[in-house]
N, CA, C and O atoms as CSV, one atom per row, in Angstrom:
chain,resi,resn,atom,element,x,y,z
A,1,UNK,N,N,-24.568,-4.588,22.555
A,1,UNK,CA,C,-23.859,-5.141,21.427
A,1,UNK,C,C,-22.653,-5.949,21.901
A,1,UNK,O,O,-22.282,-6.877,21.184
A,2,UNK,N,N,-21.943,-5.662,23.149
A,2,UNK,CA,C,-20.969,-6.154,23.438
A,2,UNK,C,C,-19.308,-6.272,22.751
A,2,UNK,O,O,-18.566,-5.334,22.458
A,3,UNK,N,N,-19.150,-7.161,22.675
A,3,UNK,CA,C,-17.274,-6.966,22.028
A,3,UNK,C,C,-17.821,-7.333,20.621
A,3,UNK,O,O,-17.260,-6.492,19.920
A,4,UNK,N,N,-18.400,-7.910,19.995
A,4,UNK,CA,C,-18.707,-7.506,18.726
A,4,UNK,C,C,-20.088,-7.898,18.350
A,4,UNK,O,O,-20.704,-8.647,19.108
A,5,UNK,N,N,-20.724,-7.397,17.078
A,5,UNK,CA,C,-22.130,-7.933,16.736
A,5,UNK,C,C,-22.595,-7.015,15.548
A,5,UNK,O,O,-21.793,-6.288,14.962
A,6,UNK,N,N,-23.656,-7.067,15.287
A,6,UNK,CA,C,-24.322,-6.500,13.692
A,6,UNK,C,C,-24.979,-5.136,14.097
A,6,UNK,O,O,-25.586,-4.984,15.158
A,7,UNK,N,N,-24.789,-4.087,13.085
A,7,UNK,CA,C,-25.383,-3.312,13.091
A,7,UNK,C,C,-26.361,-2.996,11.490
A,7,UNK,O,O,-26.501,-3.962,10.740
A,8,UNK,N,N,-26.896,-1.816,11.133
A,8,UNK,CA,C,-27.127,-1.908,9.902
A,8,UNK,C,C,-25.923,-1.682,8.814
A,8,UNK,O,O,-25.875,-1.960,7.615
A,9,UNK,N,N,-25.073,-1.138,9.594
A,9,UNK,CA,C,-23.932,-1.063,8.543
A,9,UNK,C,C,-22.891,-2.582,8.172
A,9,UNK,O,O,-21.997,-2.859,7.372
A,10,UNK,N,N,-23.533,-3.190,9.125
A,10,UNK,CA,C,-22.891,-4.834,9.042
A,10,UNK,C,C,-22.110,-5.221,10.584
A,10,UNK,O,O,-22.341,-4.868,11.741
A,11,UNK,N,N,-21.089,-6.116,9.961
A,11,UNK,CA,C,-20.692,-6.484,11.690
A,11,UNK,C,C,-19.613,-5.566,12.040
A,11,UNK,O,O,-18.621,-5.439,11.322
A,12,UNK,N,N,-19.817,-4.807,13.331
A,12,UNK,CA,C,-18.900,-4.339,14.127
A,12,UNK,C,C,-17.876,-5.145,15.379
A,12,UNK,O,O,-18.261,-6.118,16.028
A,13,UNK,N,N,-16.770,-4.610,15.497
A,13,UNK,CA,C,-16.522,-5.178,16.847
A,13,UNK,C,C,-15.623,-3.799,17.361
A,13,UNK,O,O,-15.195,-2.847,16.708
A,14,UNK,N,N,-15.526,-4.148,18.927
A,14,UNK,CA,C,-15.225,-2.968,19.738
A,14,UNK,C,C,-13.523,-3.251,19.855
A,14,UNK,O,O,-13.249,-4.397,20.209
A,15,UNK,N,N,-12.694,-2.602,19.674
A,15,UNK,CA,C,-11.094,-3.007,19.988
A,15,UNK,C,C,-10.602,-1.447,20.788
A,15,UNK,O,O,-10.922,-0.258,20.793
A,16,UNK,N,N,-9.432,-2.563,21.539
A,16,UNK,CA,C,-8.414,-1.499,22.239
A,16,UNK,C,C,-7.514,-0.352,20.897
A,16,UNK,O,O,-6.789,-0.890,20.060
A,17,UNK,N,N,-7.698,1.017,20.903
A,17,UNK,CA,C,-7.346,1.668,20.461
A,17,UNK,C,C,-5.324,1.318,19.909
A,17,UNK,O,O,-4.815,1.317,18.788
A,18,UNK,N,N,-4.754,1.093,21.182
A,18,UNK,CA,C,-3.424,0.560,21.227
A,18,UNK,C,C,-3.286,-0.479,20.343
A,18,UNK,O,O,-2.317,-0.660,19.605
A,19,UNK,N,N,-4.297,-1.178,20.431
A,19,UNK,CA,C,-4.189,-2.754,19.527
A,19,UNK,C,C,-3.969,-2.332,18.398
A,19,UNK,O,O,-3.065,-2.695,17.645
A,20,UNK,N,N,-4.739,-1.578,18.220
A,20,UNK,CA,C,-5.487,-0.721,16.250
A,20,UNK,C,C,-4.344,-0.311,15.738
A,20,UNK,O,O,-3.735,-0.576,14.701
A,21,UNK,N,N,-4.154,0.385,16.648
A,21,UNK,CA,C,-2.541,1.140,16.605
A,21,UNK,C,C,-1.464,0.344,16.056
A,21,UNK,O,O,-1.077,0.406,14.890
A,22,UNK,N,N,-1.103,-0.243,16.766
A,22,UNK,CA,C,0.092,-1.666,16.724
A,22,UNK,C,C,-0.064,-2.234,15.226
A,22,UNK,O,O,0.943,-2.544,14.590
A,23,UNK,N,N,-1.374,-2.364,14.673
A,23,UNK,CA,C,-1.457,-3.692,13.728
A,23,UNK,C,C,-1.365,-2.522,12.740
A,23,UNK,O,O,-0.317,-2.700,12.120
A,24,UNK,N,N,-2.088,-1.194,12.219
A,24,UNK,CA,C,-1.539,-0.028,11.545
A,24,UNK,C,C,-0.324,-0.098,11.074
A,24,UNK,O,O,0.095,-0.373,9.950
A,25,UNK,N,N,0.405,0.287,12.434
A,25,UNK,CA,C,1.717,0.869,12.133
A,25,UNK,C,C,2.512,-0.274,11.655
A,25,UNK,O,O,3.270,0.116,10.766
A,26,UNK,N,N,2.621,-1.365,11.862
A,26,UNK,CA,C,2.747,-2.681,11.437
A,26,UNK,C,C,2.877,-3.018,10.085
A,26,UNK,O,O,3.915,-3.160,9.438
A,27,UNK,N,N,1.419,-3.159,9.639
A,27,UNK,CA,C,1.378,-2.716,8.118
A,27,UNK,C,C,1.597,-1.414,7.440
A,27,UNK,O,O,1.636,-1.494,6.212
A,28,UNK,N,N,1.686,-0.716,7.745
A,28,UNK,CA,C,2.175,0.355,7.314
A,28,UNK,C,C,3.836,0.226,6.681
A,28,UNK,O,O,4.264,0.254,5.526
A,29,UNK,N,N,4.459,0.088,7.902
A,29,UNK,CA,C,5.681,-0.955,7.600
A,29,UNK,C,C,6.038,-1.459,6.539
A,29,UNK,O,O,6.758,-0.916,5.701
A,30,UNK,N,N,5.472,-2.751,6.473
A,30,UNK,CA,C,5.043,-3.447,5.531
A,30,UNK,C,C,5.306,-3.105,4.217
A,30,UNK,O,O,6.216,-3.313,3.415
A,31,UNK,N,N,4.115,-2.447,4.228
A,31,UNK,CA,C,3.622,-1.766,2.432
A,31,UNK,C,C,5.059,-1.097,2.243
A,31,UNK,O,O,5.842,-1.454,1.363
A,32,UNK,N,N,5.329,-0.028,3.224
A,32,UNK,CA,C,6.333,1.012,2.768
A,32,UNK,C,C,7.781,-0.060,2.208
A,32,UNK,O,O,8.640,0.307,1.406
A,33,UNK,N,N,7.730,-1.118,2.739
A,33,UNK,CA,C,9.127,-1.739,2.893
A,33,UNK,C,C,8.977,-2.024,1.332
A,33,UNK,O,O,9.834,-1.662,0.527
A,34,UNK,N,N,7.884,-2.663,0.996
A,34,UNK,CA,C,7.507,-3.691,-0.322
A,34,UNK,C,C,7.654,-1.914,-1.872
A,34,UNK,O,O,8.080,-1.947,-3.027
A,35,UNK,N,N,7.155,-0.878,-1.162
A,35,UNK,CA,C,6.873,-0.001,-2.071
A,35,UNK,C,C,8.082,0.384,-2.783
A,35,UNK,O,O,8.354,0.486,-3.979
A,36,UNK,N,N,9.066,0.663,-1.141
A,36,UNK,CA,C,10.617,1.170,-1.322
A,36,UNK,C,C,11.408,0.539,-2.247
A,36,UNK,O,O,11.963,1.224,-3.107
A,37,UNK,N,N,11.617,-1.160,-2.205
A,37,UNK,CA,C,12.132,-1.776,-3.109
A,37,UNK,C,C,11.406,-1.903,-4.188
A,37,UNK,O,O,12.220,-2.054,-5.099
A,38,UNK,N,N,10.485,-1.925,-4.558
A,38,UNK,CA,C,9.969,-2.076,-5.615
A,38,UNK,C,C,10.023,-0.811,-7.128
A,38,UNK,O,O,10.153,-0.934,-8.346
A,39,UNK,N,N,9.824,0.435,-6.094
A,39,UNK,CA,C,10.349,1.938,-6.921
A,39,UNK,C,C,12.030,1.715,-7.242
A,39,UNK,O,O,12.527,2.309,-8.198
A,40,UNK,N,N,12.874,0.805,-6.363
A,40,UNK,CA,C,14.130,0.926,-6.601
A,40,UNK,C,C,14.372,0.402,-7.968
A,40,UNK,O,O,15.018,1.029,-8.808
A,41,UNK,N,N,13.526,-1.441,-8.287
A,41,UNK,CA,C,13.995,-2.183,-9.247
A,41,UNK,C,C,13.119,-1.037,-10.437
A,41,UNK,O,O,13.669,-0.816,-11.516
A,42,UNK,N,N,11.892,-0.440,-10.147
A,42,UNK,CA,C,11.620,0.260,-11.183
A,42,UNK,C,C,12.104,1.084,-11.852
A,42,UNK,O,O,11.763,1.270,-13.020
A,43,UNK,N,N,13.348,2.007,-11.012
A,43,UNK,CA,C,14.064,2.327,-11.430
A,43,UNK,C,C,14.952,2.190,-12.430
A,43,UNK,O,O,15.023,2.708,-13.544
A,44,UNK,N,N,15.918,1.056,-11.598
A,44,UNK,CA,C,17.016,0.305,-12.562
A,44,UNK,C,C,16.390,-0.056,-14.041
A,44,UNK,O,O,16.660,0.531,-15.089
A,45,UNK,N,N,15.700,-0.902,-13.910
A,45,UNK,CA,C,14.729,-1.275,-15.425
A,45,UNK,C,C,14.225,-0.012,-15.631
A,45,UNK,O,O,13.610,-0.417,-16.617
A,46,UNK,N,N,13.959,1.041,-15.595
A,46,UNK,CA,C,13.831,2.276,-16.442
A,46,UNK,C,C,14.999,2.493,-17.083
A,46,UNK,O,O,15.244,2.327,-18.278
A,47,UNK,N,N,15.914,2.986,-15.962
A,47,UNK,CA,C,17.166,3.391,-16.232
A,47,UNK,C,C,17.851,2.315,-17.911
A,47,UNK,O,O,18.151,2.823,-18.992
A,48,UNK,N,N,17.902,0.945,-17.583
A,48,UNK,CA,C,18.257,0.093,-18.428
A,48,UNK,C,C,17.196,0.316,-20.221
A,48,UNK,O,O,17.600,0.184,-21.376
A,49,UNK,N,N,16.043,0.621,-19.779
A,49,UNK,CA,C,15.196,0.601,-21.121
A,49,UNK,C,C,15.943,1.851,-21.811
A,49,UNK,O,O,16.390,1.807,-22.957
A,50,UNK,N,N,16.040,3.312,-20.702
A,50,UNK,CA,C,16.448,4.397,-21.556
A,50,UNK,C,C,17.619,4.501,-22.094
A,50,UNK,O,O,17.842,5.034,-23.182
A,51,UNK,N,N,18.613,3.886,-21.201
A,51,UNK,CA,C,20.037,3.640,-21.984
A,51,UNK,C,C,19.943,2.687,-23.541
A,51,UNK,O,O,20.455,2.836,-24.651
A,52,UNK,N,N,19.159,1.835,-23.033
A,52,UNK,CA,C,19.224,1.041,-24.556
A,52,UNK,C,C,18.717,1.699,-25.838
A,52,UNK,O,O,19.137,1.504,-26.979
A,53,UNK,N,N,17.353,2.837,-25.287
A,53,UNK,CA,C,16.538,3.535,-26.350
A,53,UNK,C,C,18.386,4.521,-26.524
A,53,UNK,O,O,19.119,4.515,-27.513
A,54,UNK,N,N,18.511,4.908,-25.797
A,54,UNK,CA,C,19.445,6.158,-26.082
A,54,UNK,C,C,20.966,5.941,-26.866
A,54,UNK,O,O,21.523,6.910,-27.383
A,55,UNK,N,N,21.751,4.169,-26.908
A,55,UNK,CA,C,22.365,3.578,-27.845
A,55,UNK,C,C,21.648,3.445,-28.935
A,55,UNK,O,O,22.041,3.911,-30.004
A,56,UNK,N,N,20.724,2.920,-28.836
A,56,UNK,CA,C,20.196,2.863,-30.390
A,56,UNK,C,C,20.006,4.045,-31.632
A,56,UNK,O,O,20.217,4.252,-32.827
A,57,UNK,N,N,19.457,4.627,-30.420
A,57,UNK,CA,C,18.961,6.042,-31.052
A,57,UNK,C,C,20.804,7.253,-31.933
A,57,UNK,O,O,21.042,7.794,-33.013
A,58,UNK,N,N,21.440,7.098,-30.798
A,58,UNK,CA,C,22.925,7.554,-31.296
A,58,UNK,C,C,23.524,6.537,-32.361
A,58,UNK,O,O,24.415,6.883,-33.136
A,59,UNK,N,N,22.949,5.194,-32.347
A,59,UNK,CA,C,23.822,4.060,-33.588
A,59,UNK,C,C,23.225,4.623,-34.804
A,59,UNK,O,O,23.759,4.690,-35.911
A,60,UNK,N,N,22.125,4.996,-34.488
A,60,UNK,CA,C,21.334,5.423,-35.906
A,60,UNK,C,C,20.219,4.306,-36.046
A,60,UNK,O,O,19.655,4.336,-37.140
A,61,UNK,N,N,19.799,3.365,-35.201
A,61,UNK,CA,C,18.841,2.113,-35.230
A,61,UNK,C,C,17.336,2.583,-34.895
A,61,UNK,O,O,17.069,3.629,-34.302
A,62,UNK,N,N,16.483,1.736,-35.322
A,62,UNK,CA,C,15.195,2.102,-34.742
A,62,UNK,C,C,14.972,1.823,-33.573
A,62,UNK,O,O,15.141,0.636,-33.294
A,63,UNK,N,N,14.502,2.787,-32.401
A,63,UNK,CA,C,14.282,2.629,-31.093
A,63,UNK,C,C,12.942,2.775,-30.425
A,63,UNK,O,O,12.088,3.425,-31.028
A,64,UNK,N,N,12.740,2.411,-29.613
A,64,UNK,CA,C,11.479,2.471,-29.003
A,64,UNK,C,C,11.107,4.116,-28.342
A,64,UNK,O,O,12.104,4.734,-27.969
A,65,UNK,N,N,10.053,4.671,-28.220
A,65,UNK,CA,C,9.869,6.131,-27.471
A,65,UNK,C,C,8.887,6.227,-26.446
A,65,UNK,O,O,8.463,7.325,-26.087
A,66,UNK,N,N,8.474,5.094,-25.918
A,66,UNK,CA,C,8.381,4.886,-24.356
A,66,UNK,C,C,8.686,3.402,-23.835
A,66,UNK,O,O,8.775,2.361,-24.486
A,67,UNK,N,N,8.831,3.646,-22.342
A,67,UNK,CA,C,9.000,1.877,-22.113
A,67,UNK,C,C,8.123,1.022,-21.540
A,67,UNK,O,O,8.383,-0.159,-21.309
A,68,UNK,N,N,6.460,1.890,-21.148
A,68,UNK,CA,C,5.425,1.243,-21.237
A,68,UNK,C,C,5.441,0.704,-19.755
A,68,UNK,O,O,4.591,-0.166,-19.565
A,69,UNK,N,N,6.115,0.983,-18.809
A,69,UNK,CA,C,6.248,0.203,-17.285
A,69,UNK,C,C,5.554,1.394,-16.407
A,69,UNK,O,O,5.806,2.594,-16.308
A,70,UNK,N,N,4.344,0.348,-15.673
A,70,UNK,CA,C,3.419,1.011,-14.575
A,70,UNK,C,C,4.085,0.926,-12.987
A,70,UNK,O,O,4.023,0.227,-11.976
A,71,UNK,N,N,4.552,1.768,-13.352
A,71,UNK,CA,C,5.462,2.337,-11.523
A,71,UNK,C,C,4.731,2.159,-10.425
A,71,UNK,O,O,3.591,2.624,-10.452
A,72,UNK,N,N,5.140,1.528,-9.328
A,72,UNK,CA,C,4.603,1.041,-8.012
A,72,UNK,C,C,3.955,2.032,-7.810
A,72,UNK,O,O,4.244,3.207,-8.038
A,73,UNK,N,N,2.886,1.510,-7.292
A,73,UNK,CA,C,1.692,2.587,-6.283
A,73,UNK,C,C,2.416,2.692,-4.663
A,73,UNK,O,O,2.982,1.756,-4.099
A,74,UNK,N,N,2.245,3.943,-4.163
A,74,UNK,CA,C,2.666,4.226,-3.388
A,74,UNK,C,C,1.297,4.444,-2.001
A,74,UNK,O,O,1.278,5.550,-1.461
A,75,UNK,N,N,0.293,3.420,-1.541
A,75,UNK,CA,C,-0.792,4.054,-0.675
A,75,UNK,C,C,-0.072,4.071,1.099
A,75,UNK,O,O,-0.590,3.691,2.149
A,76,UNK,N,N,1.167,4.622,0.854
A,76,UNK,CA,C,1.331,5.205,2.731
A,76,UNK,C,C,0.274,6.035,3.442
A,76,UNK,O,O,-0.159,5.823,4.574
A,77,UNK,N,N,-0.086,7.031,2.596
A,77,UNK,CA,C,-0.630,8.310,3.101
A,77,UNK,C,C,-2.355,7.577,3.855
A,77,UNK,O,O,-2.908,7.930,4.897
A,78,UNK,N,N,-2.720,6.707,3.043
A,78,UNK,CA,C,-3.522,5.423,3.505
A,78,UNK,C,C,-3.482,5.728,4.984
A,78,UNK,O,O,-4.278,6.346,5.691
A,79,UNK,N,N,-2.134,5.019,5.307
A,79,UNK,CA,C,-1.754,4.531,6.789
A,79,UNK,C,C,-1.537,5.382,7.214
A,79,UNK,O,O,-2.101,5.413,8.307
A,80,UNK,N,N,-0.890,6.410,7.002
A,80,UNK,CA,C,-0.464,7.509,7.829
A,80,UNK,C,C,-1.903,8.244,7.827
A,80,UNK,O,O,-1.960,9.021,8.780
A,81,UNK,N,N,-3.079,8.240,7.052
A,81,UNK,CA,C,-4.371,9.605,7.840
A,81,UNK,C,C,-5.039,8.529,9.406
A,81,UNK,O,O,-5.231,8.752,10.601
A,82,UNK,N,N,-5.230,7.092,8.262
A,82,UNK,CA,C,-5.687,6.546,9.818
A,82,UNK,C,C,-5.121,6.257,10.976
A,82,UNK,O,O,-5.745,6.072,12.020
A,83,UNK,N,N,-3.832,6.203,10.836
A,83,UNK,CA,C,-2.734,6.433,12.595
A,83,UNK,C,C,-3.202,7.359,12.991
A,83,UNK,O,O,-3.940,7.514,13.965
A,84,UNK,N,N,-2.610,8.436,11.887
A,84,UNK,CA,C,-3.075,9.862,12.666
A,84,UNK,C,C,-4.805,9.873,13.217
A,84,UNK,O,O,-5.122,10.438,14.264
A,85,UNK,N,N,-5.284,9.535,12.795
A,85,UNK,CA,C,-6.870,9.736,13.062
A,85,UNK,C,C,-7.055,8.764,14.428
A,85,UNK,O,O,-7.662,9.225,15.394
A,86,UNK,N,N,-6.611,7.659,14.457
A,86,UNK,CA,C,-6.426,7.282,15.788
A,86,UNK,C,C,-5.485,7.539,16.941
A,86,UNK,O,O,-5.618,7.109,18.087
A,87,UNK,N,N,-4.645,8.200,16.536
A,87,UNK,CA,C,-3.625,8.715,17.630
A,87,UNK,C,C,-4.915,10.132,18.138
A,87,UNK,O,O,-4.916,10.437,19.331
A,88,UNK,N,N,-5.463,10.545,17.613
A,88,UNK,CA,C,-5.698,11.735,17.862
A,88,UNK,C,C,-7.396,11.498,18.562
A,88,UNK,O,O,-8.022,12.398,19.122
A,89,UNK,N,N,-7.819,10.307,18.391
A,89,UNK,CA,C,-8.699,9.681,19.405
A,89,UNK,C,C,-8.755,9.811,20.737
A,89,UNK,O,O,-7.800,9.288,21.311
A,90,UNK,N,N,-9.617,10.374,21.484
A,90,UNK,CA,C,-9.836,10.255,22.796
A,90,UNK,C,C,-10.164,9.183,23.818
A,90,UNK,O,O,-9.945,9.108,25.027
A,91,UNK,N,N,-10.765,8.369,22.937
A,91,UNK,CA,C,-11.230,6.800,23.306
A,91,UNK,C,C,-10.263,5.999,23.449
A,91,UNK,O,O,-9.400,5.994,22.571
A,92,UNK,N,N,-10.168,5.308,24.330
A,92,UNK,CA,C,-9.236,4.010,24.703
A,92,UNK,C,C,-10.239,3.045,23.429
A,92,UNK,O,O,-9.683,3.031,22.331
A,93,UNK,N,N,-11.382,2.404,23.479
A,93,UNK,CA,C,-11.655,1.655,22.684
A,93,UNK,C,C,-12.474,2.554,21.565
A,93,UNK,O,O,-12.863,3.717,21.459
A,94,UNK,N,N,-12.503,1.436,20.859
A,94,UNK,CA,C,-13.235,1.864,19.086
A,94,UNK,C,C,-14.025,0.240,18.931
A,94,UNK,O,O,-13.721,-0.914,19.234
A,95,UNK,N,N,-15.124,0.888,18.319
A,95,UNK,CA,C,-16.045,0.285,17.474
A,95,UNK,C,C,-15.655,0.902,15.508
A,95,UNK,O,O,-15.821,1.833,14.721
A,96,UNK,N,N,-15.022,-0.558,15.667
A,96,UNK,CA,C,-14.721,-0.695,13.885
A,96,UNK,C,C,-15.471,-1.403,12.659
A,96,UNK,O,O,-15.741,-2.602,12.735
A,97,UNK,N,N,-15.650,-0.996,12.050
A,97,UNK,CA,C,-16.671,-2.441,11.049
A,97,UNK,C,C,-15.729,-3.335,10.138
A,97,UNK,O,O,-14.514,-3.260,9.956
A,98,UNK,N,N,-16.612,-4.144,9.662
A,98,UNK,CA,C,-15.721,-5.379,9.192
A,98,UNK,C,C,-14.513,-5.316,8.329
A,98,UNK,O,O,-13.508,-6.000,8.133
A,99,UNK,N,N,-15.276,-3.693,7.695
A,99,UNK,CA,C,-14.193,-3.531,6.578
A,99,UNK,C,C,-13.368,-2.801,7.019
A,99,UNK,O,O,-12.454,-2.744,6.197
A,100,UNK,N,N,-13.100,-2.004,8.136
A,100,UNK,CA,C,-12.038,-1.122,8.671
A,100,UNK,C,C,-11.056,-2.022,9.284
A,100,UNK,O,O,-9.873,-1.723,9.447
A,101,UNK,N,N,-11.684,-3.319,9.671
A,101,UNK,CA,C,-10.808,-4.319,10.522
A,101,UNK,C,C,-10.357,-5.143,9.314
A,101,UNK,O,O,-9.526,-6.032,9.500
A,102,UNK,N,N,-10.759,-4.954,8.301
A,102,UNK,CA,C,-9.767,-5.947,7.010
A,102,UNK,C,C,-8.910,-5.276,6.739
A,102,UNK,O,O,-7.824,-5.833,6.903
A,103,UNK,N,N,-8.847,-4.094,6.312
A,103,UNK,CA,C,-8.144,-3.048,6.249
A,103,UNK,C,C,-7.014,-2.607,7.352
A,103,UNK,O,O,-5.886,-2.425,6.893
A,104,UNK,N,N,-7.181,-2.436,8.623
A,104,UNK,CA,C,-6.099,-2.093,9.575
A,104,UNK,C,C,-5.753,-2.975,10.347
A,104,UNK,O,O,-4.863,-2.539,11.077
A,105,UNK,N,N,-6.134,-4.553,10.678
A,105,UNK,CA,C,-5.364,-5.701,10.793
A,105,UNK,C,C,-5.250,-6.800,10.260
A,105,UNK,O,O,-4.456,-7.705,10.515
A,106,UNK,N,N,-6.141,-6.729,9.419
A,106,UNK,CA,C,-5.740,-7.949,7.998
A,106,UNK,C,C,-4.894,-7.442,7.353
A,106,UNK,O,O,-4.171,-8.307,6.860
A,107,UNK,N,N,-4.374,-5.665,6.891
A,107,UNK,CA,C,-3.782,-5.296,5.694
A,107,UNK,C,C,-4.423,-6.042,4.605
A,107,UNK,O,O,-3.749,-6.851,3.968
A,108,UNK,N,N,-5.893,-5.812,4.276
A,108,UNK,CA,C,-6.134,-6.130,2.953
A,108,UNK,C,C,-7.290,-5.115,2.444
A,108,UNK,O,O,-8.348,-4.829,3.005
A,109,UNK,N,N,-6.771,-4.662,1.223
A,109,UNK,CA,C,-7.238,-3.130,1.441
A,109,UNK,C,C,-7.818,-3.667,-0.419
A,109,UNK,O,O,-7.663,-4.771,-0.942
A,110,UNK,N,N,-8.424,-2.519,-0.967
A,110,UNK,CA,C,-9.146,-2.680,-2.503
A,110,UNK,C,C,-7.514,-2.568,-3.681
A,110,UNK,O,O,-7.463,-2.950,-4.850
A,111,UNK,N,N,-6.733,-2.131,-3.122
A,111,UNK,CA,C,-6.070,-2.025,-4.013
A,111,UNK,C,C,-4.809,-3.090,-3.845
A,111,UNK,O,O,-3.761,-3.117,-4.490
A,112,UNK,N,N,-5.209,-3.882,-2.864
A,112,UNK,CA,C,-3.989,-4.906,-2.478
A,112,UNK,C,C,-3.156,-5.550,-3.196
A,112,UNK,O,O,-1.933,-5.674,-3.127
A,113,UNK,N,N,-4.253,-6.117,-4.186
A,113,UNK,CA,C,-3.851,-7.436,-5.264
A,113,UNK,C,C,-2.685,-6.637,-6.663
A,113,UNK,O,O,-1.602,-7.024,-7.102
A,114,UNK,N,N,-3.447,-5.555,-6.971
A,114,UNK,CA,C,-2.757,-5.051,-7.906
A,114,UNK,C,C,-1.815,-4.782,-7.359
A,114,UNK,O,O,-1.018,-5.716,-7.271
A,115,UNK,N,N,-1.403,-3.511,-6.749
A,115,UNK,CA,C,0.013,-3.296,-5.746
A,115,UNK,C,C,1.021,-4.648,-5.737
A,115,UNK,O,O,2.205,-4.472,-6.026
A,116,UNK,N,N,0.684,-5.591,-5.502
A,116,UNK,CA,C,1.364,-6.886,-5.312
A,116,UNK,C,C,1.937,-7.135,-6.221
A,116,UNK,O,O,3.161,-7.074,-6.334
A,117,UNK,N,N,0.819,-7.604,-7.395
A,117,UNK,CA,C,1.199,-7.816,-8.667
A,117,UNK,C,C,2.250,-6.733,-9.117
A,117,UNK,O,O,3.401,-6.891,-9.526
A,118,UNK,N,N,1.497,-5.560,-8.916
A,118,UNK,CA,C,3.051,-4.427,-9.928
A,118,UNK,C,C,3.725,-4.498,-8.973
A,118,UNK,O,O,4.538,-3.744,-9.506
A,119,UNK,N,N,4.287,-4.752,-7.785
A,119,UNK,CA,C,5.507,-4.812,-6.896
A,119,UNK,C,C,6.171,-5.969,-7.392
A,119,UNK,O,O,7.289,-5.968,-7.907
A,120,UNK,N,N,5.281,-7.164,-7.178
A,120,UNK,CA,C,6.558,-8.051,-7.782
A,120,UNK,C,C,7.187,-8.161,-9.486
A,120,UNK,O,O,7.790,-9.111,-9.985
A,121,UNK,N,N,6.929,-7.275,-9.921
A,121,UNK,CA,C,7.606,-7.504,-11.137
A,121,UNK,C,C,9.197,-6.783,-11.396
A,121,UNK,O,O,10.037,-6.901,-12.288
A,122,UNK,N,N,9.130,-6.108,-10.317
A,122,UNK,CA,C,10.090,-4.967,-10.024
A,122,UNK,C,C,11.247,-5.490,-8.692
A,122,UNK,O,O,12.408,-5.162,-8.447
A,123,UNK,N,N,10.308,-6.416,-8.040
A,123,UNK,CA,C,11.303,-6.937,-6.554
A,123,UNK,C,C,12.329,-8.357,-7.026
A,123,UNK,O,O,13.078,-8.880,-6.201
């Protein structure tokens, strides 16, 4: 098969374990950085909806009784089983398939787009 090629599960290629590693922890990074700020602004705009429900509500006005905002997804634990699962590898190299390699050095995973979307509404 060599450094990469087809199997029945589709195309594989063979990589340095270290490499795998590197581009992981990398994105991992990443996400966490985008997640962190993003739970922060979700915050504040919570914080801001409930104060306003909670003036209104003491003026005697009609107020709203939820504020309807979908809180950042948090997928670290993602990154952190497959580090761990490759730290704990015996193999210098790995045979990965196409979609493990979109996933741990593309960083583009099934839940990417949404995450994005609800992150930036909050960043």
């Amino acid at each position: 098969m060599g450094m990469y090629g087809r199997s029945e599960g589709g195309t594989r290629v063979t990589v340095k374990k270290q490499t795998l590693l590197a581009a992981l922890k990398k994105n991992r990074e990443g996400h966490r950085a985008i997640f962190l700020k993003a739970q922060e602004g979700f915050r504040r705009l919570c914080i801001e909806h409930l104060d306003k429900m909670i003036a209104d509500a003491k003026a005697g006005r009609s107020f709203a009784t939820s504020i309807g905002l979908k809180a950042p997804q948090d997928h670290t634990r993602e990154y952190d089983v497959n580090i761990q699962m490759l730290e704990m590898s015996e193999d210098d190299k790995l045979v990965i398939s196409e979609e493990q390699f979109r996933h741990f050095v593309q960083d583009d995973w099934e839940w990417l787009e949404d995450f994005l979307s609800n992150s930036a509404q909050y960043i």
